[in-house]
C-alpha positions as CSV (number, residue, x, y, z in Angstrom):
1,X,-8.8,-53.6,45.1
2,X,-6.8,-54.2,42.2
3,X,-4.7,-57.7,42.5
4,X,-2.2,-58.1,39.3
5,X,-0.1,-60.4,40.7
6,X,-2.4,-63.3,42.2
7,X,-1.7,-66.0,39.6
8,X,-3.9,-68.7,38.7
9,X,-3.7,-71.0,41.4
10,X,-3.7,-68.7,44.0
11,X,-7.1,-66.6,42.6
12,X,-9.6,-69.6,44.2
13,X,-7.9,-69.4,47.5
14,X,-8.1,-65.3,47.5
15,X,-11.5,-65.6,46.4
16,X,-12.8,-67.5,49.0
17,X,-11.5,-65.3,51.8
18,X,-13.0,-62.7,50.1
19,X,-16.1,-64.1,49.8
20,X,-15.9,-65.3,53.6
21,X,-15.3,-61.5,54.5
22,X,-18.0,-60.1,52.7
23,X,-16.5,-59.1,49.5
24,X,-17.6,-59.8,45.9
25,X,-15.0,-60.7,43.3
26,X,-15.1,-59.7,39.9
27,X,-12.3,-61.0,37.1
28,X,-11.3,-58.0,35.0
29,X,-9.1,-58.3,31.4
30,X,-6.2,-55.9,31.1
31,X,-7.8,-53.6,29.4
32,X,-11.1,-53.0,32.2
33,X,-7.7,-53.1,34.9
34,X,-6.5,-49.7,33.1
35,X,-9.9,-48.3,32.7
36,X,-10.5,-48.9,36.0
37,X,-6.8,-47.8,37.5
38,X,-7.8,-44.5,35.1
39,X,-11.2,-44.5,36.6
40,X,-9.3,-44.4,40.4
41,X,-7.0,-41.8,39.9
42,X,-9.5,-39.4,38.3
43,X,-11.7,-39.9,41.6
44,X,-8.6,-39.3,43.7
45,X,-7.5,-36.3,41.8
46,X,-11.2,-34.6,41.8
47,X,-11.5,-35.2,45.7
48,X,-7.8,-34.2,46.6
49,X,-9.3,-31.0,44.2
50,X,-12.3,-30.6,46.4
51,X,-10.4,-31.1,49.9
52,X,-8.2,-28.4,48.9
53,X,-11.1,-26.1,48.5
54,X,-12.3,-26.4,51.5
């Protein structure tokens, strides 16, 4: 879950839900985002590929 928009003073309070649900939190630069966003939509591409194999 990718979340651009969550500024600086909302980040602690987002974090700690996320903690509270289970979910780890990592803080990424702009450049990791697009890596990872490029990352995503390869994945999504190869298994929309794979579905439409079957």
């Amino acid at each position: 879950m990718l979340m651009n928009q969550a500024g600086k003073h909302e980040l602690p309070i987002i974090n700690k839900r996320l903690a509270q649900a289970g979910l780890h939190v990592t803080r990424v630069s702009g450049q990791e985002e697009d890596a990872l966003l490029d990352e995503a939509s390869e994945q999504v591409a190869a298994e929309s590929y794979e579905g439409g194999m079957a």
